[in-house]
N, C-alpha and C positions, 0 to 999 in steps of 0.2 A: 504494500500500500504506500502510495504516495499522496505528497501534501497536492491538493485543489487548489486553483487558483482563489475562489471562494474563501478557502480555509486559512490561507496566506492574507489578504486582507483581512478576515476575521481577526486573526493573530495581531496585524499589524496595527490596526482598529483598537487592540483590546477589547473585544465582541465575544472574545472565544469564554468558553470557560475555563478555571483552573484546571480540572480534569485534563482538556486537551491541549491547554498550553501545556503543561507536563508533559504529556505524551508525544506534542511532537518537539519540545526541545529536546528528551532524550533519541528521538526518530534520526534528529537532522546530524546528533553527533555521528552517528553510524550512517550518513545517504548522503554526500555529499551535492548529487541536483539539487534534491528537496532545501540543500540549506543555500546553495548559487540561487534560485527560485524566490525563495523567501529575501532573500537579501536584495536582487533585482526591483521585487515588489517593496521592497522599502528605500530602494535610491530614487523610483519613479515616485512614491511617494512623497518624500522629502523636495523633489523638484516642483512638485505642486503646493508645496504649502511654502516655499521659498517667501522672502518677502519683498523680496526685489522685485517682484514680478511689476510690470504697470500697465496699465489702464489702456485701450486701443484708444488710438487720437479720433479725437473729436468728429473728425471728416468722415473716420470710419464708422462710427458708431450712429452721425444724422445718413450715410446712406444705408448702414444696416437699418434701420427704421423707418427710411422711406421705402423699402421693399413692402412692408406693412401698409402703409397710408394709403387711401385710397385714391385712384388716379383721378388725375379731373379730367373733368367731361371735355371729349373732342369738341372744335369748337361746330356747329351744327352747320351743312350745308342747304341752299335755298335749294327745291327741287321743283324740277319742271319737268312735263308729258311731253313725249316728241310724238309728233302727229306724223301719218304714212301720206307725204306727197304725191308718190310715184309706187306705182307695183306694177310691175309687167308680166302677172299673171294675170291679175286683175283688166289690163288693158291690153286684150291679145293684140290689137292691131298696129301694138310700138313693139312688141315681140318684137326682140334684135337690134333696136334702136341704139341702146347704149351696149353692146355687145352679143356675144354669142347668144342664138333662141334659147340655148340649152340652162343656162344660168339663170338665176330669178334674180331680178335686180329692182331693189328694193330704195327707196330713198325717206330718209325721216328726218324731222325739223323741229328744232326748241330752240325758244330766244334766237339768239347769232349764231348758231350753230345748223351744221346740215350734217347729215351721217348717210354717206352712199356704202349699200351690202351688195356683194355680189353672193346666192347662195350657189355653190355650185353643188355637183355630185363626182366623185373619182371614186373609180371601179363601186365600194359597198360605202364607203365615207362620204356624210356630207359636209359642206365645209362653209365658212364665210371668212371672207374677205372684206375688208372695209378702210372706209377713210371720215376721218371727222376732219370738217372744216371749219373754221370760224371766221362771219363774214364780218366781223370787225378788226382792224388792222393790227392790233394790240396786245391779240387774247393768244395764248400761248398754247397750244392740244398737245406737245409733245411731253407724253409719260404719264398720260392720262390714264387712269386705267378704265378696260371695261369689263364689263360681266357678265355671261349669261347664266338666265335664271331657269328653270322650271322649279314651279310650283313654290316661288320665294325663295329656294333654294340653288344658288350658285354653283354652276356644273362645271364651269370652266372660266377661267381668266384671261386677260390679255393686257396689254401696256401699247399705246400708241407711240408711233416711235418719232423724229422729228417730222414728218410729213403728216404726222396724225392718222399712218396709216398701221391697220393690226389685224390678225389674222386668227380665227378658232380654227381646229383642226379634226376634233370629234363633236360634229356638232347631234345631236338627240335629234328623235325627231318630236312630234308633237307641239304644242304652245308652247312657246316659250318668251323670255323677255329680256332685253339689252339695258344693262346701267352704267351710264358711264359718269365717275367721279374727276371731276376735276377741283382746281384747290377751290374753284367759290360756289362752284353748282354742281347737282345730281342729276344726271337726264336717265330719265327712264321711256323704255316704248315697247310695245308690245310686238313681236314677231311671230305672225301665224303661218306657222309652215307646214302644217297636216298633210 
């Protein structure tokens, strides 16, 4: 039998009782681990009750506590409906007008902004392509993100890149809906692609 880590701090504690303090100081004369062991467990001891020890700085201790705090509120963006200008299913007779029949090409609008979809099909994937533009000279699209949703829920992401232009790559099929966050507004629009 050997000394327990348990029993080693017990000891060192003064926890133990006389009974087994006896017993293992006569143990440790005869088992030299058990007495390396207990001896360990009393220099790690002794490093923790040190009194040199001091206090983490200040800095450290307000960002340990702000891990806790609660965050504040992002600040809220204005949000607007972008309404379907253009669908060229909807209008068989521009079929092709802004590109291949095969693509549904789709155009939606809020505030200053315009959002052209190409939705295509490749082999079993469908996909969109798109560009957001802003008809004010000023308004920046580049890093915009956008989103598409079913059912409230975000199936895929994207980032405008500096042309404002971005691309999904597995697009679902069913209703679905486009939100793109930029830093002062949200646009949201509904995309029916059944």
């Amino acid at each position: 039998m050997h000394l327990s880590t348990e029993e080693a701090l017990d000891l060192i504690e003064k926890k133990a009782s006389q009974a087994q303090i006896d017993f293992w100081n006569a143990h440790i004369l005869t088992c030299a681990g058990c007495g390396k062991q207990l001896q360990a467990w009393q220099e790690i001891r002794n490093l923790l009750r040190r009194q040199n020890l001091e206090s983490a700085p200040s800095f450290v201790l307000h960002a340990g506590g702000a891990v806790f705090e609660p965050k504040a509120e992002k600040k809220s963006l204005r949000e607007a409906i972008a309404s379907v200008l253009f669908d060229s299913f909807s209008q068989p007779a521009l079929a092709g007008a802004r590109g291949s029949a095969a693509a549904r090409q789709l155009l939606l609008s809020a505030e200053e902004f315009d959002v052209h979809l190409r939705i295509s099909i490749v082999g079993t994937e469908r996909r969109i392509a798109g560009q957001i533009l802003s008809r004010g000279k000023d308004t920046d699209v580049a890093g915009a993100h956008l989103h598409l949703l079913q059912k409230g829920k975000r199936i895929e992401t994207s980032e405008a890149d500096q042309f404002g232009e971005f691309e999904f790559q597995e697009v679902t099929e069913g209703p679905l809906e486009l939100e793109i966050e930029l830093s002062h507004l949200r646009i949201t629009g509904d995309l029916k692609l059944g």
